[in-house]
N, C-alpha and C positions, 0 to 999 in steps of 0.2 A: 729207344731214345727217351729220357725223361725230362718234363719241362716242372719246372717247380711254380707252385702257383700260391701256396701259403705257410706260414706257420706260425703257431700261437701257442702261448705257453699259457695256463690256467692253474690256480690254485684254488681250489675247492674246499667248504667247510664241511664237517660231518653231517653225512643224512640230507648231502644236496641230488637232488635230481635235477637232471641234463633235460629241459624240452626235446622232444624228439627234432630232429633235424637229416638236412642231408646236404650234399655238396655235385657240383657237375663233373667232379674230380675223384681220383682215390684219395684217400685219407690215410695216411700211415700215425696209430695212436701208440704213442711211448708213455706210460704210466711208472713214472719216478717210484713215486710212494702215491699208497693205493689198494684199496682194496672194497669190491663191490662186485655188479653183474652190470654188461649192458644186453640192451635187445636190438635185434634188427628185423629190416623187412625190404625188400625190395618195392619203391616207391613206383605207382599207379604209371603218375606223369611226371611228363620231368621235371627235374628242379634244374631252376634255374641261378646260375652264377655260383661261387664259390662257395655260400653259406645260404642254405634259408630254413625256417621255422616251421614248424608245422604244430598249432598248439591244439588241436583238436585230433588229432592222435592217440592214440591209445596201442602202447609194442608190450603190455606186461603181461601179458596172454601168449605171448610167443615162447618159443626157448631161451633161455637167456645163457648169456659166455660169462664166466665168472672171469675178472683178471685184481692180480695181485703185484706188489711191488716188483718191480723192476722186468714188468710184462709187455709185450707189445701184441696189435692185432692191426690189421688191415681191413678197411672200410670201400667197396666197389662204389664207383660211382652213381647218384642216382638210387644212392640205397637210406633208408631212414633208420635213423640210429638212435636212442638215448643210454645215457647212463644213472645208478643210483649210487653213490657213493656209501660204503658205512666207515670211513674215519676220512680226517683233513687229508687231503692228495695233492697232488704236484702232478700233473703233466705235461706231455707236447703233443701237438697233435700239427702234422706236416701233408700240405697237399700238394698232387702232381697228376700230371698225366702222363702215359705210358702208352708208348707205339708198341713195347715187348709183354706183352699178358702173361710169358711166360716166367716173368720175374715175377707175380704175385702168387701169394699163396691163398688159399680161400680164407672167408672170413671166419676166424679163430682166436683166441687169447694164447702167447708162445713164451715161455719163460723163458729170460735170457740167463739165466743161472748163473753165467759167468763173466753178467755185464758186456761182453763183448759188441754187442750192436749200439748198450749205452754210447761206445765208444761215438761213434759215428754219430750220433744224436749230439753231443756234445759239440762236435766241430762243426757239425750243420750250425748251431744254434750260435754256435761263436763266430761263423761267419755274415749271420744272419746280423749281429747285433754290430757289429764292427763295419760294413757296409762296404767295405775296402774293393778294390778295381774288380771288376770281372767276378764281385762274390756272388751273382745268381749263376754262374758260370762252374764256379767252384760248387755251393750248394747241390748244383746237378750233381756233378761228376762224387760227390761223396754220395749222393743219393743210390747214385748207380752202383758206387761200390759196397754200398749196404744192402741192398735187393741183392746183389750177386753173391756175397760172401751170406746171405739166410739162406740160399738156396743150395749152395756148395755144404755149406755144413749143417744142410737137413735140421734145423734146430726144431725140435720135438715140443706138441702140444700138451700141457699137463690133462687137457678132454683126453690124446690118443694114448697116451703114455703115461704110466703110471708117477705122479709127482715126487712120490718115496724114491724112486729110480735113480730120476736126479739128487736126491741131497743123498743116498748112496753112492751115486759119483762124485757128487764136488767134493764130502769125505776122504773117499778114497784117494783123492788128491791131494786133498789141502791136509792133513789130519795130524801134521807135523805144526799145523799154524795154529795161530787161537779164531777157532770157528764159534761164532755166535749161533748157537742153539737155537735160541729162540726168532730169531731174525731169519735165518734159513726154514724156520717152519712156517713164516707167515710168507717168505719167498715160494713158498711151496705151495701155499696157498691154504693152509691151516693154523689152525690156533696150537701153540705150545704140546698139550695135553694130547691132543688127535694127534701130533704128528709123532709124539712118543710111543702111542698107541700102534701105527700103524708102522711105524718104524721098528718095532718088537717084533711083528707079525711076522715082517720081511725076515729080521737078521737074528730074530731068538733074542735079542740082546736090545736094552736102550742107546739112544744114539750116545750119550756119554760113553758107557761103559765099551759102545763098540771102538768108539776114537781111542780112549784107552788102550785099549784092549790091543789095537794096531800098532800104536806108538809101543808097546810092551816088543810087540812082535820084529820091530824095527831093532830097536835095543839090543834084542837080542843076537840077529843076525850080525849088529855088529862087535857085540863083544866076541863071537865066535871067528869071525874073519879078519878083524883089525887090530890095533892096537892101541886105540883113542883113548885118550882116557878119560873113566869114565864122568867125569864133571863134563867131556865135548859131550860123549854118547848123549847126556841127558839133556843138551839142548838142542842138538840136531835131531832128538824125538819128541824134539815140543817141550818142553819142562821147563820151568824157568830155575827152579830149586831142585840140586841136585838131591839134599837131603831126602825132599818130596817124591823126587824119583828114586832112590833108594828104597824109601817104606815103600810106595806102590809094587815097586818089582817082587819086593821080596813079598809082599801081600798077595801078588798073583801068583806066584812060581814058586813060593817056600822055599828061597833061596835069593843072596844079596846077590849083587851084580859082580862083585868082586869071586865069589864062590863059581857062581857061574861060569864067570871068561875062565878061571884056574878049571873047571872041570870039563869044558865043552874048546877053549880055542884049537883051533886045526883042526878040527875033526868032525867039522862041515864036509 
């Protein structure tokens, strides 16, 4: 059963630090945009009420959880926390109490890759702000079905799991669409350069030339099995110019697209 007790949405400038704090409640934090570390600790005595201060504290000596845009982590109650921001962020941060423990996860930073939990942060927030009949009512029951649907589909910490994993998954899905590079790197939790770096190591290949490189592979299966032609082929492989996908094909395979389907169709 969960009871909803707050939520607050904050906008931070760069290079702000969060006073250490804690709540009598869990904390569920959604970091919009965002990118820094916080620390925690398990607080002595208890804190009392929803929010309090603790400005003679000192968490920078602790481990710290890095979290990145479009991140979430969950905060136990009675636990002291701060954050350090290094650029302007957006968050939420949503409190509650829980008869089910078994709906939290430990405290961690979880990258929602695929925005999917945004989702639910969203209508919490739209119901929150709209006040309409029975919306702590509502709030709950979205609540519940956000703990339930993180726990069904195991979403992975970029601490346990390696960060490159995921932007090699959400590639390997989206790879057809125009993926922002750079934005996926800093979703991953790295700067541009590092995540080209480490994304070579993985696939031999930079993340461009590997999108490429798939969209090629796409192509090709369909000029072999279909009869599309090929101006569809090259925007069902992501291209917006067919001309563009023309040179590229023929730059990767020494061969146009047109030679190709005449040499390979049926014989898939």
């Amino acid at each position: 059963m969960v009871q909803f007790k707050f939520l607050i949405i904050n906008n931070y400038k760069k290079d702000r630090i969060i006073i250490p704090h804690g709540h009598n409640c869990y904390e569920f934090v959604y970091y919009i945009q965002a990118s820094g570390a916080f620390y925690s600790a398990y607080s002595k005595t208890a804190i009392q009420g929803n929010y309090q201060k603790f400005y003679n504290e000192n968490l920078s000596n602790l481990p710290s959880h890095k979290f990145s845009s479009h991140s979430f982590t969950f905060i136990p109650p009675h636990t002291l926390h701060n954050e350090v921001h290094n650029q302007d962020a957006s968050i939420v941060a949503i409190g509650f109490d829980l008869s089910e423990d078994d709906l939290i996860i430990d405290t961690e930073n979880i990258l929602d890759i695929n925005h999917f939990i945004y989702y639910y942060v969203q209508k919490i927030i739209e119901e929150y702000k709209k006040k309409n009949y029975k919306y702590t009512l509502a709030i709950e029951s979205l609540l519940t079905q956000m703990l339930i649907e993180i726990r069904r589909t195991k979403v992975a910490s970029p601490e346990k799991r390696d960060a490159i994993d995921f932007a090699i998954s959400y590639i390997d899905e989206n790879y057809t669409s125009d993926i922002d590079l750079n934005k996926l790197a800093y979703d991953t939790g790295y700067c541009p350069d590092h995540f080209r770096i480490l994304f070579k190591q993985k696939k031999n290949l930079p993340p461009k030339t590997y999108i490429l490189e798939k969209r090629i592979a796409m192509a090709k299966d369909l000029l072999s099995t279909s009869s599309l032609p090929i101006s569809l082929i090259s925007v069902y492989c992501g291209f917006e110019q067919v001309s563009y996908f023309t040179t590229l094909f023929k730059k990767m395979t020494s061969i146009t697209p047109k030679k190709y389907r005449d040499k390979n169709i049926n014989k898939t």
